[in-house]
TIZA-349613 format. One line per 10 residues: their letters; for each residue y, x, z of N, C-alpha, C. Coordinates in Angstrom, 2 decimals, m for minus. Each point is the difference from the previous one (the first is absolute). Layout:
% residues N
A	Y:X:Z:Y:X:Z:Y:X:Z | ...
% end
This chain:
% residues 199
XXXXXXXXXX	5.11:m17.47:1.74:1.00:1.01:0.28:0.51:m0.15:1.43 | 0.58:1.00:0.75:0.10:0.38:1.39:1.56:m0.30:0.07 | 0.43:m0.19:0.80:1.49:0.10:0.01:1.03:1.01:m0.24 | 0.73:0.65:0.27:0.53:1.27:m0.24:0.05:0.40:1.84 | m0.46:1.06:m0.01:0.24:0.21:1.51:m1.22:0.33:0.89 | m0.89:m0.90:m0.17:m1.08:m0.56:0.51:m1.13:0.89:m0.37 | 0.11:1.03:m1.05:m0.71:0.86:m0.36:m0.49:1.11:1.08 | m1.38:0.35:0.57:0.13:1.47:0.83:m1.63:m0.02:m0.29 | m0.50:1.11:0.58:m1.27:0.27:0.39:m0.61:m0.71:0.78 | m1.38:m0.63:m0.27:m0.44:m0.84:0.80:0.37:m2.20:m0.38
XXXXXXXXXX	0.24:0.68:m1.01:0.21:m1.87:m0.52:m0.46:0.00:m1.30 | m0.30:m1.07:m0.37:m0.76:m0.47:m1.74:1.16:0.79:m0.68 | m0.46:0.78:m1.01:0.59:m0.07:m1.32:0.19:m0.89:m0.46 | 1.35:m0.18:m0.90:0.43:m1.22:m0.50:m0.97:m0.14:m1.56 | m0.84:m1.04:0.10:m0.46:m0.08:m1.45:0.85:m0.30:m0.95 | m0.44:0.19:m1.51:0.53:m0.42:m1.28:m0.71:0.35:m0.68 | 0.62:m0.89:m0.99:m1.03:m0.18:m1.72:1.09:0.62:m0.79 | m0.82:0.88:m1.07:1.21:0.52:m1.27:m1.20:0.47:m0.17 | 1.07:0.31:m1.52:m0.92:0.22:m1.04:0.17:1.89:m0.16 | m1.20:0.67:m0.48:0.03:1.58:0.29:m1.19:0.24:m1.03
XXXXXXXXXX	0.28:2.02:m0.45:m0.63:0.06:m1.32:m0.62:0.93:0.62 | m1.28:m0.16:m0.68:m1.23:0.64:0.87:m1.14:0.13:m1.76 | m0.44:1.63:m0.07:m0.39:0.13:m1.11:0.47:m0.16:m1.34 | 1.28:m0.41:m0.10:0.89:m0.24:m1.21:m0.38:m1.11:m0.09 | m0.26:m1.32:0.96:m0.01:m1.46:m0.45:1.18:m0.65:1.42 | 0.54:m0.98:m0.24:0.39:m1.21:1.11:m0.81:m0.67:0.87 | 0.53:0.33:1.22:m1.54:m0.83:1.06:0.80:m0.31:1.02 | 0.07:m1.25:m0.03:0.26:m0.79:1.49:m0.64:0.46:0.76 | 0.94:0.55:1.28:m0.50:0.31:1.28:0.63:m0.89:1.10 | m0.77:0.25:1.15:0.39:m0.54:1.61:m0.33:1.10:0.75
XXXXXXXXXX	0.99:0.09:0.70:m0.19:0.63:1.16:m1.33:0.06:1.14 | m0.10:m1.65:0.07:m1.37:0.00:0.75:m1.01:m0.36:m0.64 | m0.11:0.07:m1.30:m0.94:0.41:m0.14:m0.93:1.34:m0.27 | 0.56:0.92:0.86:m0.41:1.05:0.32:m0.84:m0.32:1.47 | 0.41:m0.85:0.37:m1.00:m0.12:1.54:m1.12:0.69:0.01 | 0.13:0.38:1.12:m1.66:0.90:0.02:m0.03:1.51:m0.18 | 1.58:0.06:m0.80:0.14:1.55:m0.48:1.51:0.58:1.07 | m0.21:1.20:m0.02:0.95:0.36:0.61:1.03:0.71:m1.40 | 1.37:m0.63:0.21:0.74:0.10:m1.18:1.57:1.35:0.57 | m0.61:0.53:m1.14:1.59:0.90:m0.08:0.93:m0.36:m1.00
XXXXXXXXXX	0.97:m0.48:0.48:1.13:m1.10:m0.66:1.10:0.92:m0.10 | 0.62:1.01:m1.20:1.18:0.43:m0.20:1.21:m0.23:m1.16 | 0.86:0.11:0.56:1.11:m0.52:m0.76:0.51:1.41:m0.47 | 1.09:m0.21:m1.03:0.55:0.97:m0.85:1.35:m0.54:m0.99 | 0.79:0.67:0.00:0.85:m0.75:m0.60:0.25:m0.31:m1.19 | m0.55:0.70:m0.88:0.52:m0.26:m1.99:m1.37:0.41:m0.32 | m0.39:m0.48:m1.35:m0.41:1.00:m0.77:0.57:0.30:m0.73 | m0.29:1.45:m0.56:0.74:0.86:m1.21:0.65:0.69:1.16 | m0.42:0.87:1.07:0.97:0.59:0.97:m0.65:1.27:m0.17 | 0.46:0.01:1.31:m0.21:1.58:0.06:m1.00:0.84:1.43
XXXXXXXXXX	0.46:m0.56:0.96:m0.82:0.27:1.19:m1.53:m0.80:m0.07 | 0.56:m1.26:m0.56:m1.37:m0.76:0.26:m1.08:m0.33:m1.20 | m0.14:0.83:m0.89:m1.26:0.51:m0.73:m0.57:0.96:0.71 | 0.78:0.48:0.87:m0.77:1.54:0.76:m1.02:m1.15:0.81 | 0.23:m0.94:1.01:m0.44:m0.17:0.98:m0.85:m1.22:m0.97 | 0.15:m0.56:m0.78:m0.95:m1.18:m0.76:m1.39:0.98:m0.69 | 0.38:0.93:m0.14:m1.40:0.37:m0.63:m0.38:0.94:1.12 | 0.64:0.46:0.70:m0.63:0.53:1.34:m1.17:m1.16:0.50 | 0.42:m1.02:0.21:m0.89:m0.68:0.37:m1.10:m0.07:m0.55 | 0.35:m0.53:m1.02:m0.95:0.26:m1.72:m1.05:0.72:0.39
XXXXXXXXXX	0.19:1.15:m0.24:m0.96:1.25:0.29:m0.58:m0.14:1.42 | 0.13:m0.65:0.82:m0.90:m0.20:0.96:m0.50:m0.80:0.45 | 0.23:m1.13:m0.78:m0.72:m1.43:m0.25:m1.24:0.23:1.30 | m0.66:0.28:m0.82:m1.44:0.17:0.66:m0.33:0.44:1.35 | 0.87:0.38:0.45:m0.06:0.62:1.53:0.58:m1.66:0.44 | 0.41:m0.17:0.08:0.52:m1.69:0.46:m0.91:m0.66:m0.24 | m0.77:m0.68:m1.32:m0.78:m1.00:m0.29:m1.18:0.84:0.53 | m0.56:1.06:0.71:m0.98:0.14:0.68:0.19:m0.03:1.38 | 0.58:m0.55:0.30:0.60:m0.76:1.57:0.78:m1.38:m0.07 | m0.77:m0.72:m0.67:0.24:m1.55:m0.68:1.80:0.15:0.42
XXXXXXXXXX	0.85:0.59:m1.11:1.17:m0.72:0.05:0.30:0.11:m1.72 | 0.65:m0.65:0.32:0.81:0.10:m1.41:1.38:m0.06:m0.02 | 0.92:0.83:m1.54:1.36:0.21:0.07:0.67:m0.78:m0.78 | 1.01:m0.21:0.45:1.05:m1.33:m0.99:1.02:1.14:m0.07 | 0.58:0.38:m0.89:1.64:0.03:0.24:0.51:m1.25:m0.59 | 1.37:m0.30:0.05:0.99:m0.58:m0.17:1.29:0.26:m0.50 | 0.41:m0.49:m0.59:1.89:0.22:m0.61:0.54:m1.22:m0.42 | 1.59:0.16:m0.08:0.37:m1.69:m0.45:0.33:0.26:m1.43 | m1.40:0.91:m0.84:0.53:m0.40:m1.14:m1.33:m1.10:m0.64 | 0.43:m0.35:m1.44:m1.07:m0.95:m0.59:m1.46:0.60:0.03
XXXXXXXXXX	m0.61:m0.85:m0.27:m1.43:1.12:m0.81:m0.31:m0.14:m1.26 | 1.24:0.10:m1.08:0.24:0.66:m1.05:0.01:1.31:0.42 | 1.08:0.21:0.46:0.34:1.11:0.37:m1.03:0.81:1.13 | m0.80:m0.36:0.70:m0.61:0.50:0.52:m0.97:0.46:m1.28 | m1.08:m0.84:m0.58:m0.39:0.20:m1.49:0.61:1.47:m0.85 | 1.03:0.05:m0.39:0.34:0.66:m0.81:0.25:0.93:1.01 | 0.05:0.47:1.19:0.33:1.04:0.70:m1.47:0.85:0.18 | m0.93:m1.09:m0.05:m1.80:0.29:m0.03:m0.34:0.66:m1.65 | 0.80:m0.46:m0.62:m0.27:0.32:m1.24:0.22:1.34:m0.74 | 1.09:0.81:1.19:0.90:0.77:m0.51:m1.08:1.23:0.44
XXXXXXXXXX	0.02:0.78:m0.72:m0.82:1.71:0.64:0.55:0.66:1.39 | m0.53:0.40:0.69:0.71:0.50:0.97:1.19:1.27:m0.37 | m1.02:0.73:m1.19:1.42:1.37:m0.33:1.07:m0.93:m0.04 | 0.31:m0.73:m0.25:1.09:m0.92:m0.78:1.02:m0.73:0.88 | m0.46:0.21:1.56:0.62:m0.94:0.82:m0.97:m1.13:0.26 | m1.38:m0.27:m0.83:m0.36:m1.52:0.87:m0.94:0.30:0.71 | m0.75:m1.06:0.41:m1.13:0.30:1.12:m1.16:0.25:m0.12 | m0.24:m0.56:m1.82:m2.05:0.17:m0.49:m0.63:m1.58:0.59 | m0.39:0.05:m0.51:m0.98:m0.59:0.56:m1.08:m0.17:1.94 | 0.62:m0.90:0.70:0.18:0.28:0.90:m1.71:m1.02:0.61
XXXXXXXXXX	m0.02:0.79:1.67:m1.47:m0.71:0.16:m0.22:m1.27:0.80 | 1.58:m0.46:0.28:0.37:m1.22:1.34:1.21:m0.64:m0.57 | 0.16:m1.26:0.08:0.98:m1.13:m0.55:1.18:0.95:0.30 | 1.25:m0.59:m0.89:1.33:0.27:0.36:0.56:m1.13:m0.14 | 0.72:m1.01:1.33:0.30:m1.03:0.05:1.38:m0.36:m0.61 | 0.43:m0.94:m1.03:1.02:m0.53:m0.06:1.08:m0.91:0.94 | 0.71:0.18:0.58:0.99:m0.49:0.78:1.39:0.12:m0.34 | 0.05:m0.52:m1.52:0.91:m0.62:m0.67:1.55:m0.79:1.24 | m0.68:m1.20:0.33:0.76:m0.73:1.15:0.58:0.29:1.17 | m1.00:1.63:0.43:0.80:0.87:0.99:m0.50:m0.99:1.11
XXXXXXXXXX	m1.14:m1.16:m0.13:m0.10:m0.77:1.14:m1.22:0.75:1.32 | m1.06:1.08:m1.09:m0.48:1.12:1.16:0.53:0.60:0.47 | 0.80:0.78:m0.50:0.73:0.88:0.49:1.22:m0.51:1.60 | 0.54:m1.03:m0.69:0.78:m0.60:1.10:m1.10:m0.52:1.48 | m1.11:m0.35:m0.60:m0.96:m0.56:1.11:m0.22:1.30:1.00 | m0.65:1.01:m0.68:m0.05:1.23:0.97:1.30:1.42:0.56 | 1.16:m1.29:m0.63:1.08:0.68:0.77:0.08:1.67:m0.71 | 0.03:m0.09:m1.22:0.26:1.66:m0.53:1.01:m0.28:m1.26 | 0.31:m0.87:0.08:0.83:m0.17:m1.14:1.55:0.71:0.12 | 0.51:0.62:m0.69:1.40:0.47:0.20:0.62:m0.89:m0.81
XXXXXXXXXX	0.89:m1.03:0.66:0.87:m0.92:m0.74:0.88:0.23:m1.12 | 0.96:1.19:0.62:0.98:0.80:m0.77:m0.76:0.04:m1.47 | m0.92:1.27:m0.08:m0.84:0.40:m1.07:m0.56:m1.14:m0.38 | m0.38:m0.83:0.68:m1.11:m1.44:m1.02:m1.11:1.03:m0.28 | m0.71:1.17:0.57:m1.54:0.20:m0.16:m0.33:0.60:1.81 | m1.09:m0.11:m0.19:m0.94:0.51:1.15:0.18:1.56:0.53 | 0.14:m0.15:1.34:m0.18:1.73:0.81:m1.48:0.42:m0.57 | m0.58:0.43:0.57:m1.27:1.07:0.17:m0.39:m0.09:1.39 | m0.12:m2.00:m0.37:m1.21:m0.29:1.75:m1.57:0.35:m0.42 | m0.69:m0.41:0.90:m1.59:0.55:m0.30:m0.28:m0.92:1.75
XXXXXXXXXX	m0.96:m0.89:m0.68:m0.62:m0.56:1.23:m1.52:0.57:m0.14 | m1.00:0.02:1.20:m1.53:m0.19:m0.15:m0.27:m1.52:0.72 | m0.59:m0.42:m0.49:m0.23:m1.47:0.28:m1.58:0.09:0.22 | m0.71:m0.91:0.91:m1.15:0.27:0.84:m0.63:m1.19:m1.14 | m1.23:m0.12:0.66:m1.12:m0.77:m0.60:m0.25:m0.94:0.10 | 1.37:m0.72:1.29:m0.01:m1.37:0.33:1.17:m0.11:m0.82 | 1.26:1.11:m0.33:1.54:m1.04:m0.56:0.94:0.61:0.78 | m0.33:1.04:1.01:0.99:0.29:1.17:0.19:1.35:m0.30 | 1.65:m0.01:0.01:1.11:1.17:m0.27:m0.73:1.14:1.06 | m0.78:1.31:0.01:m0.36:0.46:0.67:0.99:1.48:0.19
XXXXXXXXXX	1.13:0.08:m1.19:0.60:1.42:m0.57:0.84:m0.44:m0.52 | 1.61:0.20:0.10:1.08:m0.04:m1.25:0.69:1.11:0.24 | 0.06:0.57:m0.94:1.22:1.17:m0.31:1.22:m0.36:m1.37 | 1.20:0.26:0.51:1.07:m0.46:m1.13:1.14:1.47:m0.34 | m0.38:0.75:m1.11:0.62:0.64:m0.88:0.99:m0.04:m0.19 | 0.84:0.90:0.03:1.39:m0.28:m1.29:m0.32:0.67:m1.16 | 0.63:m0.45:m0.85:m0.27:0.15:m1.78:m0.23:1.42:m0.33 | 0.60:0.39:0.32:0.02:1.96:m0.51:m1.03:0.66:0.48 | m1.31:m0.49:0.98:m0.69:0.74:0.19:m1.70:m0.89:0.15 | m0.92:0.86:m0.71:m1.37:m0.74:0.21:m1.23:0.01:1.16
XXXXXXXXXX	m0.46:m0.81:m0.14:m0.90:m0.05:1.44:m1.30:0.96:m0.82 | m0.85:0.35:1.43:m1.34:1.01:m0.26:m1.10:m1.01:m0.17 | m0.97:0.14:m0.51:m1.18:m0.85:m0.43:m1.23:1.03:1.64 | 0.29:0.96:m0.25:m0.58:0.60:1.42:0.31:m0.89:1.36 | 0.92:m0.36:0.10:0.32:m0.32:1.39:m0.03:m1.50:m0.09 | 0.14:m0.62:m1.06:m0.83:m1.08:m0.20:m1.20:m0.10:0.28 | m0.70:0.49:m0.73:m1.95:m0.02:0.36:0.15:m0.02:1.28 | 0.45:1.10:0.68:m0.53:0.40:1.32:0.29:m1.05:0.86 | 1.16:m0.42:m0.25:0.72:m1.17:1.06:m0.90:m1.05:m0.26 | m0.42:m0.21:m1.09:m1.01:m1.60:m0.34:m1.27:0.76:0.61
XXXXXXXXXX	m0.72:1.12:0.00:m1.13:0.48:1.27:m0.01:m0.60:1.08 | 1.42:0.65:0.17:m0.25:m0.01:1.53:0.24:m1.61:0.56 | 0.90:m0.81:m0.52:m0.05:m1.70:m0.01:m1.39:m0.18:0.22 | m0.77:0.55:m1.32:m1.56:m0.47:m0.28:m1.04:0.31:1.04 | 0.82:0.99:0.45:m1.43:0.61:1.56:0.60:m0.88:0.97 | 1.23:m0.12:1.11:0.24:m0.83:0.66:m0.32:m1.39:0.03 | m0.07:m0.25:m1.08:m0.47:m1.33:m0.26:m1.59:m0.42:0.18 | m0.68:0.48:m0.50:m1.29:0.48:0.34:m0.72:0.58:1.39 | 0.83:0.72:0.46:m0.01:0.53:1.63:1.15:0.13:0.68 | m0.25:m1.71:1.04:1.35:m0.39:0.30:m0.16:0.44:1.48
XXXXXXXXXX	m0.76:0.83:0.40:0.54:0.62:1.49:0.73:1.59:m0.31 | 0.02:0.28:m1.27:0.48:1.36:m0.24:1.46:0.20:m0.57 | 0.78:0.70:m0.09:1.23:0.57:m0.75:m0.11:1.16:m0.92 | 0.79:m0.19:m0.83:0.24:1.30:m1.11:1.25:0.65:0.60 | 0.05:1.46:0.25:0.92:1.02:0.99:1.03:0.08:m1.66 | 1.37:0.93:0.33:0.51:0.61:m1.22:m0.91:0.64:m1.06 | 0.63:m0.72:m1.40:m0.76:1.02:m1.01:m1.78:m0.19:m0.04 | m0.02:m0.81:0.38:m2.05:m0.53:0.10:m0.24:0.07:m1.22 | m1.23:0.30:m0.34:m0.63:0.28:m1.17:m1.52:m0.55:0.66 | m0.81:m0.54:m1.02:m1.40:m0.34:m0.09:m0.61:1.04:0.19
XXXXXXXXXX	m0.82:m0.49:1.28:m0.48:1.64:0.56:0.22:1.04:1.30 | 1.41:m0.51:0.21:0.73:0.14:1.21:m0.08:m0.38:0.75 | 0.41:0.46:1.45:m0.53:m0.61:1.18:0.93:m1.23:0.67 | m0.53:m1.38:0.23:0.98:m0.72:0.53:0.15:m0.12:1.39 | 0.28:m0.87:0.81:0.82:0.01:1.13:m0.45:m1.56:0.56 | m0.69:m0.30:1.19:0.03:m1.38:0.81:1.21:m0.16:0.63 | 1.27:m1.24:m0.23:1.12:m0.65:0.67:m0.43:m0.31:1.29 | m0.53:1.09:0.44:m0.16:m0.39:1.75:0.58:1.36:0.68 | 1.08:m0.19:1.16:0.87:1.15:0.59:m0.87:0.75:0.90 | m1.75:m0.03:0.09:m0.66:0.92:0.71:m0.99:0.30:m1.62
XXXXXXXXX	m0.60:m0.90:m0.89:m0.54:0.61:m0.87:0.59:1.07:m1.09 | 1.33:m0.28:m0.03:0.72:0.61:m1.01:0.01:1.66:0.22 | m0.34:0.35:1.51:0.10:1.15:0.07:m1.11:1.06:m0.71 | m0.86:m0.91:m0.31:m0.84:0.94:m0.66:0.25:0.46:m1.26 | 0.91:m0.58:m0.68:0.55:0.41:m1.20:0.99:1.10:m0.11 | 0.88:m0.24:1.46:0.73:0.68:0.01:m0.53:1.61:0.79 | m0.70:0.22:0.83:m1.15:0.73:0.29:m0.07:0.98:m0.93 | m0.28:m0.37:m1.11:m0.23:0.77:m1.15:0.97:0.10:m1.04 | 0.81:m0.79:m0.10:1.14:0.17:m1.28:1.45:0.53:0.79
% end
């Protein structure tokens, strides 16, 4: 775990072990042991809510657009995984989530949550942070929510793209709004004009 503070873009994610329900069973996870994968790490505050079944099975449903660009999704909450369990268990008409296609982490102890600095003390549960974490461990994206409103699974993907192309082609930039496919830009103040030339 990271200190409080010490958290930004461009430093290790803080690892941890907990336990998270994945397929309707209990499975110890780690953080790094995702190495190798590029991880979308989101938090949420309760289950049994209300905003965040929208955005948990949002993800859900697009599983596959992620795990075909080696990442994979964690959410998180500081509740048990009983309760995560029985929230998997519940039908979606009904308020729960179904059967879901990526762990939902238990953080009971509130000790993730406090590590990546999203914890609201007052409340004792989690904002609506969302990191993308790279393939080495490094914070490449954080965005932090307030409760009443949900993040887009669109602007997710795209933002983990465009991470994924820069990274890959490190003399280039992604301009506003880049999409796969789009034209990028050389960080040089005589090459750049060719981008701009045209856009």
């Amino acid at each position: 775990m990271t200190e409080t503070g010490c958290l930004r873009v461009g430093t290790t994610a803080p690892d941890f072990s907990a336990t998270a329900v994945y397929d309707q069973e209990f499975k110890d996870i780690t953080l790094s042991g995702y190495r190798g994968k590029y991880v979308v790490l989101f938090f949420y505050p309760l289950d049994f809510t209300f905003v965040c079944p929208t955005e948990i099975t949002a993800f859900s449903d697009r599983y596959d657009e992620f795990k075909a660009i080696n990442t994979e999704v964690l959410g998180v909450s500081v509740d048990s995984q009983f309760s995560h369990l029985a929230w998997i268990q519940t039908d979606r008409k009904s308020g729960g989530v179904g059967d879901l296609t990526y762990p939902l982490v238990a953080d009971l102890k509130k000790e993730i949550s406090t590590a990546y600095n999203v914890l609201d003390p007052d409340a004792g549960i989690a904002l609506r942070g969302l990191f993308i974490i790279d393939k080495e461990g490094i914070i490449q994206h954080s965005t932090i929510n307030n409760l009443s409103f949900g993040r887009s699974v669109d602007e997710t993907l795209r933002t983990l793209q465009a991470i994924q192309y820069v990274q890959s082609h490190p003399d280039e930039v992604c301009p506003a709004g880049w999409k796969p496919g789009d034209a990028t830009m050389n960080p040089d103040p005589v090459k750049s004009k060719a981008y701009f030339e045209v856009h």
